[in-house]
C-alpha positions as CSV (number, residue, x, y, z in Angstrom):
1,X,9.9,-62.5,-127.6
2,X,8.4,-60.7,-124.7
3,X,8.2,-63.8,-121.4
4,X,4.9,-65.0,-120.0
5,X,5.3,-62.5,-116.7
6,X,5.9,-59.7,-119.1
7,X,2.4,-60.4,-121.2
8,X,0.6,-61.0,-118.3
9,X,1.9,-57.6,-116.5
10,X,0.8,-56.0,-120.2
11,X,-2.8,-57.5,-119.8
12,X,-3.1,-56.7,-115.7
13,X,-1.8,-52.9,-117.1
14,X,-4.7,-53.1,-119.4
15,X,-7.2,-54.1,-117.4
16,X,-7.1,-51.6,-114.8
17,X,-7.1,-49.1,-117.9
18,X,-10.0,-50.5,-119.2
19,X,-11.9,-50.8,-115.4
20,X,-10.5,-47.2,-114.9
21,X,-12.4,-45.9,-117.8
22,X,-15.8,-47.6,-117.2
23,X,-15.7,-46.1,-114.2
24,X,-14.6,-42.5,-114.8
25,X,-16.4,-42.3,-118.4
26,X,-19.3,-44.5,-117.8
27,X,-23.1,-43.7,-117.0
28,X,-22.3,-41.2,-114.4
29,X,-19.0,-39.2,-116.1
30,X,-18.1,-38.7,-120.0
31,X,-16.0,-36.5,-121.7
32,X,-18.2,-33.3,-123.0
33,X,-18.4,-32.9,-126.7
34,X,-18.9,-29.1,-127.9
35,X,-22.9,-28.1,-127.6
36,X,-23.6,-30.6,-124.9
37,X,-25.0,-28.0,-122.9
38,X,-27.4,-27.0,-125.6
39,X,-28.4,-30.0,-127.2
40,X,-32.3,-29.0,-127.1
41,X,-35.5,-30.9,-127.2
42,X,-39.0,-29.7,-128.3
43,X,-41.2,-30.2,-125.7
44,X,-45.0,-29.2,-126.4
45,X,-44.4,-26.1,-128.4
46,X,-41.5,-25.2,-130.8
47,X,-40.0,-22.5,-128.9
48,X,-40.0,-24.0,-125.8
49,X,-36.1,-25.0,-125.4
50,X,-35.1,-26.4,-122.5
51,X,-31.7,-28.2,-121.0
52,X,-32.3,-31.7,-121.3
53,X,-30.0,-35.1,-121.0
54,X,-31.0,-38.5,-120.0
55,X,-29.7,-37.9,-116.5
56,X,-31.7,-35.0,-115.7
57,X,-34.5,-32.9,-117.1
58,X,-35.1,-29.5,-116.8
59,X,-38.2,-27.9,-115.7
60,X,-39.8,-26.2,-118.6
61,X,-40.7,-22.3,-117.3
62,X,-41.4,-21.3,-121.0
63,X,-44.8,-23.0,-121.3
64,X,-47.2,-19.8,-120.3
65,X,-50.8,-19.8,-122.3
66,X,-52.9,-16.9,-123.3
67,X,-55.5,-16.1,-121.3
68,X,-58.5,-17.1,-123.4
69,X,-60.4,-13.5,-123.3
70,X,-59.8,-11.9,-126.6
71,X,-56.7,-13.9,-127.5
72,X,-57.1,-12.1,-130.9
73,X,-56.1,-9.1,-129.1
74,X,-53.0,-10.2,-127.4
75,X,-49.6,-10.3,-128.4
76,X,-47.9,-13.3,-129.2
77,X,-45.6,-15.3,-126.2
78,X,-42.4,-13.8,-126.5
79,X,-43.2,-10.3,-128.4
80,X,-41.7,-7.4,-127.3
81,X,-43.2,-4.8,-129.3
82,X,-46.4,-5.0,-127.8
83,X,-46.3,-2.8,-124.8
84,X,-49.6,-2.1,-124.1
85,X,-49.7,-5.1,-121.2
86,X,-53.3,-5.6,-121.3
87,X,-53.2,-9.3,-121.3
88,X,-52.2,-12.0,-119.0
89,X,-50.8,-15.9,-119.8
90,X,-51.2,-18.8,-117.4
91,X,-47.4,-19.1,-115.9
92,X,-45.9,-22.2,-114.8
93,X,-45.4,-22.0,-111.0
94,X,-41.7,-23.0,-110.1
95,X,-41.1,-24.5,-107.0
96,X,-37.8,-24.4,-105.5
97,X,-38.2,-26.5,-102.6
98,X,-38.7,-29.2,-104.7
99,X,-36.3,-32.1,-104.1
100,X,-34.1,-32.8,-107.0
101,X,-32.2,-36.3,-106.4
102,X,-29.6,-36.0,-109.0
103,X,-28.1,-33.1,-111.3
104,X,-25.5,-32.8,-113.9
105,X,-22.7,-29.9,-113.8
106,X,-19.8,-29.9,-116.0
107,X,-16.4,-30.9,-114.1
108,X,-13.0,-29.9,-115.4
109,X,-10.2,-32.3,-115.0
110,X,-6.8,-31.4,-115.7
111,X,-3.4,-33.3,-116.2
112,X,-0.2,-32.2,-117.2
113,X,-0.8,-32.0,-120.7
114,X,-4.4,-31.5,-121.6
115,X,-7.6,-30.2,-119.2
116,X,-10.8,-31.6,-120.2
117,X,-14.2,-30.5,-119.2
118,X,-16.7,-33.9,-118.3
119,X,-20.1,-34.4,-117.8
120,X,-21.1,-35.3,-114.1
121,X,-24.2,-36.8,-112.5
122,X,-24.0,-35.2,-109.1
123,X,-26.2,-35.9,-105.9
124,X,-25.1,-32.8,-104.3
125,X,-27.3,-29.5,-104.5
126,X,-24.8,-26.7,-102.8
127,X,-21.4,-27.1,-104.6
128,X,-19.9,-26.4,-107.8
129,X,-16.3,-27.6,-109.2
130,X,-13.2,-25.0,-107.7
131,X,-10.4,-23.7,-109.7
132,X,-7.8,-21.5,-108.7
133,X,-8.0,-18.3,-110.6
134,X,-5.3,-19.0,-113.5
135,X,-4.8,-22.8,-112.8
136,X,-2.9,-24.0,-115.8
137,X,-5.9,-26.2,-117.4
138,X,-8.5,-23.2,-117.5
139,X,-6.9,-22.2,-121.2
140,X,-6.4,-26.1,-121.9
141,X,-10.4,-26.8,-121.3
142,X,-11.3,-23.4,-122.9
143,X,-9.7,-24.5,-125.9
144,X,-11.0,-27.8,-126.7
145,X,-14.4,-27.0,-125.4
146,X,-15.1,-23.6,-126.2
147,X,-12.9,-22.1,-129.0
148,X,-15.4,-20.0,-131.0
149,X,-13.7,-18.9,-134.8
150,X,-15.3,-15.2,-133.2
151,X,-12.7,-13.1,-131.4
152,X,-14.7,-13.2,-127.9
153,X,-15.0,-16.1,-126.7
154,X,-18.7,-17.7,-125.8
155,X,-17.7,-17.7,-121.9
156,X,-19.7,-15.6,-119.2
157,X,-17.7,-14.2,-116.1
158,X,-19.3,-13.0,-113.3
159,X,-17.2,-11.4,-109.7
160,X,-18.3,-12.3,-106.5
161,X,-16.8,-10.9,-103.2
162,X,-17.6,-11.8,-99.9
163,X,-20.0,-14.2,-97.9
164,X,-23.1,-13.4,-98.7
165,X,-26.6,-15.2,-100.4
166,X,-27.4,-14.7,-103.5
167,X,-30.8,-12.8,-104.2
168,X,-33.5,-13.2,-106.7
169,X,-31.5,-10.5,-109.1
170,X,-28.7,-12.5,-108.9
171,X,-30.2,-15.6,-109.5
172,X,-32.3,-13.1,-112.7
173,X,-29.0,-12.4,-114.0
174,X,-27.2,-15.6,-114.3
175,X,-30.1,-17.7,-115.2
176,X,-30.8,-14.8,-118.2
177,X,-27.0,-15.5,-119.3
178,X,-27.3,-19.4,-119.5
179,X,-30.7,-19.2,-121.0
180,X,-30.1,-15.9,-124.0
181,X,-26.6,-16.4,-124.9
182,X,-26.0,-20.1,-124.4
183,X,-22.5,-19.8,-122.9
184,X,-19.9,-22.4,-123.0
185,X,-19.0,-22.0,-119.5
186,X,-20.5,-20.1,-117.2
187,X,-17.2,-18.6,-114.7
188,X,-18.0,-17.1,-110.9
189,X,-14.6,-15.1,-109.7
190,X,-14.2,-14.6,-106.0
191,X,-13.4,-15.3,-102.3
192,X,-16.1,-17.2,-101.3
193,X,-19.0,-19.0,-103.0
194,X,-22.5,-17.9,-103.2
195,X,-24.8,-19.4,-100.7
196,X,-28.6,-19.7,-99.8
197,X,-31.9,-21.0,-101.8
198,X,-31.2,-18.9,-104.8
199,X,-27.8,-20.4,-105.1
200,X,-29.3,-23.9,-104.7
201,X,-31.9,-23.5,-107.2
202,X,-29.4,-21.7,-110.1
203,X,-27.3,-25.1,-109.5
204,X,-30.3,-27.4,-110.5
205,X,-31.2,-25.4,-113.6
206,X,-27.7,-24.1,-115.0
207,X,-25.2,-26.9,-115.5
208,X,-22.2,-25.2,-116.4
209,X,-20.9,-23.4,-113.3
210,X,-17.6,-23.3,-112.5
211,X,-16.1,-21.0,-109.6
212,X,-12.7,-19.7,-109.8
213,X,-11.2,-18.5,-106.6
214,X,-9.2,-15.6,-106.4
215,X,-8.2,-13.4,-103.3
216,X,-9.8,-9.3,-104.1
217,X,-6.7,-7.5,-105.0
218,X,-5.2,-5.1,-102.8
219,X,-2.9,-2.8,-105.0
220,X,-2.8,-1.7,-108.2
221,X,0.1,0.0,-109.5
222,X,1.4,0.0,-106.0
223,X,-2.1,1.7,-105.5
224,X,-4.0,1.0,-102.0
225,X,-7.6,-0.2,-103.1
226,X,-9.7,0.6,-100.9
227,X,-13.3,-0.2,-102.0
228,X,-14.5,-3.6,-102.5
229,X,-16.2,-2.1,-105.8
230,X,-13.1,-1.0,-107.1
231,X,-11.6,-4.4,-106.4
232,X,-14.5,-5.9,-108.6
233,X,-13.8,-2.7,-111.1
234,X,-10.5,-4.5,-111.4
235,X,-10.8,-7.8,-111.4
236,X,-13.3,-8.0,-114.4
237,X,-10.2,-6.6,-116.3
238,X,-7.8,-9.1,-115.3
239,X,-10.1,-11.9,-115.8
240,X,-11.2,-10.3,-119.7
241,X,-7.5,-9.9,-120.3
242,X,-6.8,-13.7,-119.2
243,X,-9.3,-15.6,-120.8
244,X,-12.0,-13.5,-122.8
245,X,-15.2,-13.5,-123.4
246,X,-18.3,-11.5,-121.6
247,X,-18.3,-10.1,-118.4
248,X,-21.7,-8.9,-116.6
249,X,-22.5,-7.6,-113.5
250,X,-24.9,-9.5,-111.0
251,X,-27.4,-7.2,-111.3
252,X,-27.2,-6.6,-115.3
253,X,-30.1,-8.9,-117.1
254,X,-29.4,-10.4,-120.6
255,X,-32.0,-9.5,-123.1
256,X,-30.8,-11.0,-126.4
257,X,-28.3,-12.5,-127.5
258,X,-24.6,-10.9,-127.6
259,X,-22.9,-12.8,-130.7
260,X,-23.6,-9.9,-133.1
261,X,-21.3,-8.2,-130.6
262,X,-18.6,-10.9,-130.4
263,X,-16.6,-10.1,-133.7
264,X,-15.1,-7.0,-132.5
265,X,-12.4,-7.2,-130.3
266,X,-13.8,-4.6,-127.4
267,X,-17.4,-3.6,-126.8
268,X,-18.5,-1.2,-123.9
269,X,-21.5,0.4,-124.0
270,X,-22.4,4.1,-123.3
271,X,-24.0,4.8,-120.1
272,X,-24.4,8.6,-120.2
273,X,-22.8,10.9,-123.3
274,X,-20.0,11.2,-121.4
275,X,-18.9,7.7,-120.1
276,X,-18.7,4.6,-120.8
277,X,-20.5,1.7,-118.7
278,X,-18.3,-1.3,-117.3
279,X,-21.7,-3.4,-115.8
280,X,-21.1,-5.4,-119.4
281,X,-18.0,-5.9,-121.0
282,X,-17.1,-8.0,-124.0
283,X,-13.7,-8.8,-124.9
284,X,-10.9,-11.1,-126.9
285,X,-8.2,-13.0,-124.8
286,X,-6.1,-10.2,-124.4
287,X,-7.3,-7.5,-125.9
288,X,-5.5,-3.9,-126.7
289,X,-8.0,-2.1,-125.3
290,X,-7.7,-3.9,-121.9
291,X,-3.9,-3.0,-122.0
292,X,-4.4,0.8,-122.4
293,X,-7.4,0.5,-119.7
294,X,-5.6,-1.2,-117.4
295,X,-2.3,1.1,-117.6
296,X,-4.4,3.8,-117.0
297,X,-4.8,2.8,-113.6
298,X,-1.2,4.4,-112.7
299,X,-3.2,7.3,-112.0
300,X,-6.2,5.7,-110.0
301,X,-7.2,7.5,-106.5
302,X,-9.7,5.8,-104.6
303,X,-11.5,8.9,-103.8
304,X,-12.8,9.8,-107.7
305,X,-15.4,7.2,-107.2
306,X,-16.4,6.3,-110.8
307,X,-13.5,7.9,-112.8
308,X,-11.4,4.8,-113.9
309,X,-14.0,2.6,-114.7
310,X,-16.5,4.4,-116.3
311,X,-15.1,7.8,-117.5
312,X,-11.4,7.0,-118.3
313,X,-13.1,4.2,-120.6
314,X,-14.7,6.8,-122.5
315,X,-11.8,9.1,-122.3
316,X,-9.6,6.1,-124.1
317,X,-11.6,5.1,-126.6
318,X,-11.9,8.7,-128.2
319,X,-8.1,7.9,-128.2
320,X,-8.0,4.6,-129.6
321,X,-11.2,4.5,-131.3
322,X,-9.7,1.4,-133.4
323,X,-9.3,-0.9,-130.5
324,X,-12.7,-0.3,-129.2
325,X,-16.7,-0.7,-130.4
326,X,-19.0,1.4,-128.4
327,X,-22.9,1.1,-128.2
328,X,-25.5,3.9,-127.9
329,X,-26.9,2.7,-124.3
330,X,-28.1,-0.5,-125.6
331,X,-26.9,-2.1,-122.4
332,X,-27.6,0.6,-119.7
333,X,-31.4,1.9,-120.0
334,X,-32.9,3.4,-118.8
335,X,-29.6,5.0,-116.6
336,X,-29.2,5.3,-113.1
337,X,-30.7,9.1,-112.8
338,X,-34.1,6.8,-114.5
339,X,-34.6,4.4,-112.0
340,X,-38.7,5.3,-111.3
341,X,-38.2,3.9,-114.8
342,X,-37.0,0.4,-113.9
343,X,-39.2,-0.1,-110.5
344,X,-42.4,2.0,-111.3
345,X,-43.3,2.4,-114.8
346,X,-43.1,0.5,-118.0
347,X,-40.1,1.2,-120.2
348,X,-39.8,-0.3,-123.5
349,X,-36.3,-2.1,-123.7
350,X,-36.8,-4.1,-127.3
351,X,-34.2,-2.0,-128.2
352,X,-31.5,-2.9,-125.7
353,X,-29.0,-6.2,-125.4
354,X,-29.0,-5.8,-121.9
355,X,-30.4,-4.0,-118.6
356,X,-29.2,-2.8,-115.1
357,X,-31.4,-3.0,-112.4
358,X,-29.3,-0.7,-110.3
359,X,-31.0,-2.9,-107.5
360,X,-27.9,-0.9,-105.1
361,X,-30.3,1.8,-105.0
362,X,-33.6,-0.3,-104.0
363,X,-33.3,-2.6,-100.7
364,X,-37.0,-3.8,-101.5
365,X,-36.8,-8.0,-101.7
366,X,-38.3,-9.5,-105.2
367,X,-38.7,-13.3,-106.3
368,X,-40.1,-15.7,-108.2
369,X,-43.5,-15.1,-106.6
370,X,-43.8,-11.6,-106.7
371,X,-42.5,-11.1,-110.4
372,X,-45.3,-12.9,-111.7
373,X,-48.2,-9.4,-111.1
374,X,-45.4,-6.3,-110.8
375,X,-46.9,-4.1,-113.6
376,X,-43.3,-2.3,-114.3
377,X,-40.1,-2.8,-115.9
378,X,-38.7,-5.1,-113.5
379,X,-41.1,-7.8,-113.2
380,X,-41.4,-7.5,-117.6
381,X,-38.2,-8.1,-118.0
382,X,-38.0,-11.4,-115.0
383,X,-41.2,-13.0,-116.4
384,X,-39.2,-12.5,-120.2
385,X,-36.7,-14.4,-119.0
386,X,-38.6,-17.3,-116.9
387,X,-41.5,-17.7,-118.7
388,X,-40.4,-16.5,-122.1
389,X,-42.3,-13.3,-122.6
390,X,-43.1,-10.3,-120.3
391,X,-47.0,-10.1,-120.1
392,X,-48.6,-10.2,-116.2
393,X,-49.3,-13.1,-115.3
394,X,-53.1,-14.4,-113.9
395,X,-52.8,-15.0,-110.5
């Protein structure tokens, strides 16, 4: 027979259980189901999908209307086979200085046993949760939120040295992940967070941001690196090999989805007949590939600029052609010799998964403004991925 004290300690026990949980899963904070993220609602037109919970709702970009001059004539919103670019939709203006009270991100909490990713209702516009890179609940969290019977997992990795703002290509390039493939989680690797009104904007729009923090590497294979590119060359590789799924450059765009792509263990693409480009990487929780590529990097020397990311790639999988599945340039065109392709004509991409913007090369400043009337590659493929198709829009 348990005594009076003991019952009552019970119930007090159970009380604070019971307050602890209204509190930490109650309006504000709940445990995330799989698809939360993507739990869609139609809003005036039946391809017009947009984040949505009760906390928060999304602005809807994807909304544009013909322009009523010949509409026979036009394509349809959202055709890219129609290159001919004659006509122009009404496009939703997006305002970014528009105060947003509340957001919700996706938190992970960890204990000793199980790491859990929650819902949030935040009131703060410049911060995203922090992990250390490898913190022992990243694999727990993955695995009951985003285990995927595919061999790559449906997680987006991005690296991000340095202090610096993030740009409207940046802001192009994450937003196109989150929106195309629907990730799970969306991972930022680096020193220091991005910062500035791009930054602030992405966090209102893209729940499921989480940076990991990680110092650049120095050595490799007791290997001085040198260049902060070649940090990032590397770094993609240990983060692939640790966790899987799809790493992207911050200047590479998503076009269509990837999971066509996600049930072979490696994919690069080819960039040139002769390498192989690492701008977009997919690949299983430790693949074999990433093994052979990384152990290839006893032989790196900082001065042969592009050799162990790009050509030793291609150089291995000629080698291993098993442990690796290579596309014909559908992620790199047009390549970096056709860049008057990208910034001053019109080239058709229907073909492609992905596309670099190679925006090293350009110091010229783009945005949400600008995009809306560039008659070239760079502002079809923006307005494609804001407004949901890539036809000028009336000014």
């Amino acid at each position: 027979m348990y005594s009076t004290k003991r019952i009552a300690c019970w119930l007090s026990i159970l009380s604070l259980c019971l307050l602890f949980a209204s509190v930490f899963f109650g309006n504000s904070t709940h445990v995330v189901r799989k698809g939360f993220v993507y739990r869609h609602y139609y809003d005036k037109e039946p391809d017009s999908l947009v984040i949505y919970d009760k906390a928060q709702k999304v602005d809807n970009w994807m909304t544009g209307e013909l322009q009523v001059d010949n509409p026979g004539q036009c394509p349809r919103r959202g055709d890219i086979l129609d290159w001919t670019l004659k006509c122009k939709y009404k496009c939703k203006a997006i305002d970014m200085t528009t105060a947003r009270p509340q957001r919700v991100q996706l938190v992970p909490v960890c204990d000793l046993k199980r790491g859990y990713l929650v819902k949030e209702v935040t009131y703060t516009t410049d911060s995203v949760p922090v992990l250390q890179f490898k913190h022992q609940c990243v694999q727990s969290f993955l695995h009951h939120n985003c285990s995927s019977k595919l061999p790559v997992p449906n997680v987006i990795h991005y690296v991000w040295y340095g202090m610096r703002p993030m740009r409207f290509y940046h802001f192009l390039s994450v937003y196109s992940s989150f929106k195309i493939q629907k990730p799970c989680v969306i991972f930022i690797h680096g020193d220091f967070m991005p910062t500035g009104e791009y930054w602030n904007f992405l966090l209102t729009v893209v729940p499921n941001i989480i940076f990991l923090q990680q110092v650049p590497p120095v050595k490799i294979a007791d290997r001085t690196i040198l260049h902060i590119e070649h940090k990032a060359d590397i770094t993609r590789l240990m983060v692939l090999k640790e966790y899987g799924g799809i790493y992207m450059d911050t200047d590479e765009v998503l076009l269509r989805t990837l999971d066509p792509l996600r049930r072979h263990n490696f994919t690069l693409s080819k960039a040139f007949d002769f390498n192989l480009s690492n701008g977009l990487i997919l690949s299983a929780t430790n693949a074999e590939f990433l093994h052979v590529w990384i152990k290839a990097y006893d032989t790196y020397d900082p001065k042969k600029w592009g050799f162990h990311s790009t050509i030793m790639p291609y150089k291995l999988s000629k080698i291993h052609p098993r442990l690796i599945h290579v596309e014909n340039k559908t992620f790199v065109r047009p390549d970096a010799v056709h860049t008057k392709d990208l910034f001053q004509n019109n080239f058709d991409w229907s073909k492609n998964y992905a596309i670099h913007l190679f925006m090293r090369y350009f110091k010229q400043e783009y945005s949400v403004m600008s995009i809306r009337t560039m008659n070239c590659t760079i502002g079809t493929v923006a307005r494609f991925v804001l407004f949901g198709h890539k036809e000028l829009c009336i000014e």
